[in-house]
Every structure is written in structure tokens, then in C-alpha cells.
C-alpha positions, 0 to 999 in steps of 0.5 A, a space after each residue: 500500500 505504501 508503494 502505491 502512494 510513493 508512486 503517486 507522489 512521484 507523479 504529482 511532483 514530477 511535472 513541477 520539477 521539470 518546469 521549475 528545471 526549463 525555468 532556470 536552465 532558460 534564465 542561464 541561457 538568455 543574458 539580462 542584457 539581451 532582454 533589454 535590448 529586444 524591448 528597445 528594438 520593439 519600442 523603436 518599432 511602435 514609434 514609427 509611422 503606422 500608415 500614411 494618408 494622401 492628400 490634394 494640394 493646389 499649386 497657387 501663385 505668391 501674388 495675383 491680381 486684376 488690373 482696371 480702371 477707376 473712370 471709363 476710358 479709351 484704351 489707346 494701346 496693351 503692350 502685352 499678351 497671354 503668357 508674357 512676363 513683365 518687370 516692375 513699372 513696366 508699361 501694361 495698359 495705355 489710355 487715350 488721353 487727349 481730352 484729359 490733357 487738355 482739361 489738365 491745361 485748362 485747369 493750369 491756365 485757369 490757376 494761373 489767373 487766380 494767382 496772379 489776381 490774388 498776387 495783384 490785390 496782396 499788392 494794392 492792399 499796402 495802398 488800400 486800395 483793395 478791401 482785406 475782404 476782396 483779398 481773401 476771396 481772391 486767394 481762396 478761388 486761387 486755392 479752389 483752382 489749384 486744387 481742382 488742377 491737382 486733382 485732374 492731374 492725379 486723374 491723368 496718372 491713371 491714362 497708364 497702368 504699370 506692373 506692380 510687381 515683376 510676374 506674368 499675364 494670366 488673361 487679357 479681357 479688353 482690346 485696343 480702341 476699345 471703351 471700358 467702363 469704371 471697374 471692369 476688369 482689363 487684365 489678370 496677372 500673376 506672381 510666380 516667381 515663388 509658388 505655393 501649395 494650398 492643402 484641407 487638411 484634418 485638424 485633429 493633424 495639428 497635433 504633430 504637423 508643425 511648418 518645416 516638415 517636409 513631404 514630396 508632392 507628384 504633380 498630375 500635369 508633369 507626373 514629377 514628384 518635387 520635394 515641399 516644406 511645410 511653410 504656415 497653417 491657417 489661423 482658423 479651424 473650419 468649425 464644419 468640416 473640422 479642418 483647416 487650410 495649410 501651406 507649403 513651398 517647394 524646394 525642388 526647381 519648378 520651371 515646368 510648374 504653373 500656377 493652377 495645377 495639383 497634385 498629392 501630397 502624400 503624409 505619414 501618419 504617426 500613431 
């Protein structure tokens, strides 16, 4: 009977031996140094980005405009096209300004009478023979038309429209001879020395998106990738569609990139 229960003794405590055994041959076997080890290398890996997302970015101008003019006139000459570049304080738009020039030199004849009746009564006054009433009235009628002259004078500044800015014409609207009213658009024009790319992006990204990070952007109409820079992000956040407006600059050469064109810019996702 005795031997029944040394066997089954034996049975039970056989098993935990031998797992105890495995336990501590493994503890030899791996230095501590190398558990260390593997758990940096699986922490390096949760850090690194899990996925990426793509996102539409439009190529837009540094600068842009439309030129037209305050008073309804004449075009008398448009010295560029579609596509042409331009400098700064190159001629663009001329007007025909002939019947500005005369009222211009009406208004100069005009001014120099008044002067020389208020020069005139300041000379009689020391013999009194002129009221210090007669005298102010002459000098404000030279200083109404003076005036009047100074703002037919600025008018005719307008008879020419040059470039603000050196860049390149987008769209001619208007041609030679032909008479424009007040506000209507004459030409567009554009600045593309500098480009830009406008991307909606989730607002819940300005987490970790921060300006200086860079990202390649593949332009549809070339099919080139080009390298950008994260250059600003809007200051508000679209309370709808929780997003939010950001910009980037290229870093690459974009002599074959116009203004209009888009592209993806594709962005890696951390977790």
C-alpha cells in the first residue's frame, strides 16, 4: 500500500520539477542584457509611422491680381499678351488721353489767373486800395483752382497702368480702341516667381504637423514628384468640416510648374 502512494507522489511532483528545471536552465541561457535590448528594438518599432494618408494640394501663385480702371476710358494701346512676363513699372495698359490733357491745361491756365489776381490785390492792399475782404476771396478761388488742377492731374496718372510687381499675364479681357467702363476688369496677372501649395487638411493633424516638415508632392500635369516644406497653417479651424487650410513651398526647381495645377501630397501618419 505504501508503494502505491510513493508512486503517486512521484507523479504529482514530477511535472513541477521539470518546469521549475526549463525555468532556470532558460534564465542561464538568455543574458539580462539581451532582454533589454529586444524591448528597445520593439519600442523603436511602435514609434514609427503606422500608415500614411494622401492628400490634394493646389499649386497657387505668391501674388495675383486684376488690373482696371477707376473712370471709363479709351484704351489707346496693351503692350502685352497671354503668357508674357513683365518687370516692375513696366508699361501694361495705355489710355487715350487727349481730352484729359487738355482739361489738365485748362485747369493750369485757369490757376494761373487766380494767382496772379490774388498776387495783384496782396499788392494794392499796402495802398488800400483793395478791401482785406476782396483779398481773401481772391486767394481762396486761387486755392479752389489749384486744387481742382491737382486733382485732374492725379486723374491723368491713371491714362497708364504699370506692373506692380515683376510676374506674368494670366488673361487679357479688353482690346485696343476699345471703351471700358469704371471697374471692369482689363487684365489678370500673376506672381510666380515663388509658388505655393494650398492643402484641407484634418485638424485633429495639428497635433504633430508643425511648418518645416517636409513631404514630396507628384504633380498630375508633369507626373514629377518635387520635394515641399511645410511653410504656415491657417489661423482658423473650419468649425464644419473640422479642418483647416495649410501651406507649403517647394524646394525642388519648378520651371515646368504653373500656377493652377495639383497634385498629392502624400503624409505619414504617426500613431
Amino acid at each position: 500500500m505504501k508503494n502505491y502512494r510513493y508512486i503517486f507522489l512521484i507523479l504529482v511532483l514530477l511535472p513541477f520539477w521539470y518546469v521549475t528545471n526549463s525555468l532556470a536552465e532558460l534564465t542561464k541561457l538568455m543574458d539580462p542584457s539581451e532582454l533589454i535590448v529586444i524591448d528597445k528594438k520593439i519600442e523603436g518599432k511602435v514609434n514609427q509611422p503606422i500608415s500614411t494618408a494622401e492628400i490634394r494640394g493646389l499649386i497657387k501663385p505668391h501674388r495675383e491680381a486684376v488690373l482696371s480702371s477707376d473712370v471709363g476710358a479709351k484704351i489707346a494701346h496693351i503692350s502685352v499678351k497671354d503668357g508674357d512676363y513683365f518687370k516692375k513699372g513696366e508699361k501694361l495698359i495705355q489710355f487715350d488721353c487727349d481730352r484729359k490733357n487738355a482739361e489738365l491745361r485748362a485747369a493750369a491756365a485757369e490757376t494761373k489767373v487766380r494767382k496772379m489776381i490774388f498776387n495783384n490785390n496782396q499788392d494794392l492792399l499796402h495802398f488800400n486800395a483793395v478791401g482785406s475782404l476782396e483779398l481773401e476771396v481772391s486767394k481762396a478761388q486761387y486755392d479752389k483752382a489749384l486744387a481742382e488742377q491737382n486733382v485732374i492731374k492725379v486723374r491723368n496718372q491713371e491714362c497708364v497702368i504699370k506692373a506692380p510687381w515683376n510676374g506674368r499675364v494670366a488673361e487679357v479681357k479688353a482690346y485696343a480702341h476699345e471703351v471700358i467702363e469704371p471697374g471692369r476688369e482689363i487684365m489678370k496677372i500673376l506672381d510666380d516667381d515663388s509658388l505655393e501649395i494650398e492643402m484641407i487638411v484634418p485638424s485633429n493633424w495639428l497635433r504633430w504637423l508643425q511648418p518645416g516638415i517636409n513631404y514630396p508632392i507628384t504633380v498630375d500635369e508633369t507626373g514629377k514628384k518635387y520635394e515641399i516644406e511645410i511653410a504656415r497653417i491657417g489661423a482658423r479651424v473650419d468649425p464644419v468640416s473640422q479642418t483647416v487650410r495649410v501651406f507649403a513651398s517647394f524646394k525642388d526647381d519648378t520651371s515646368d510648374v504653373l500656377a493652377g495645377m495639383s497634385g498629392s501630397v502624400v503624409f505619414d501618419l504617426p500613431d
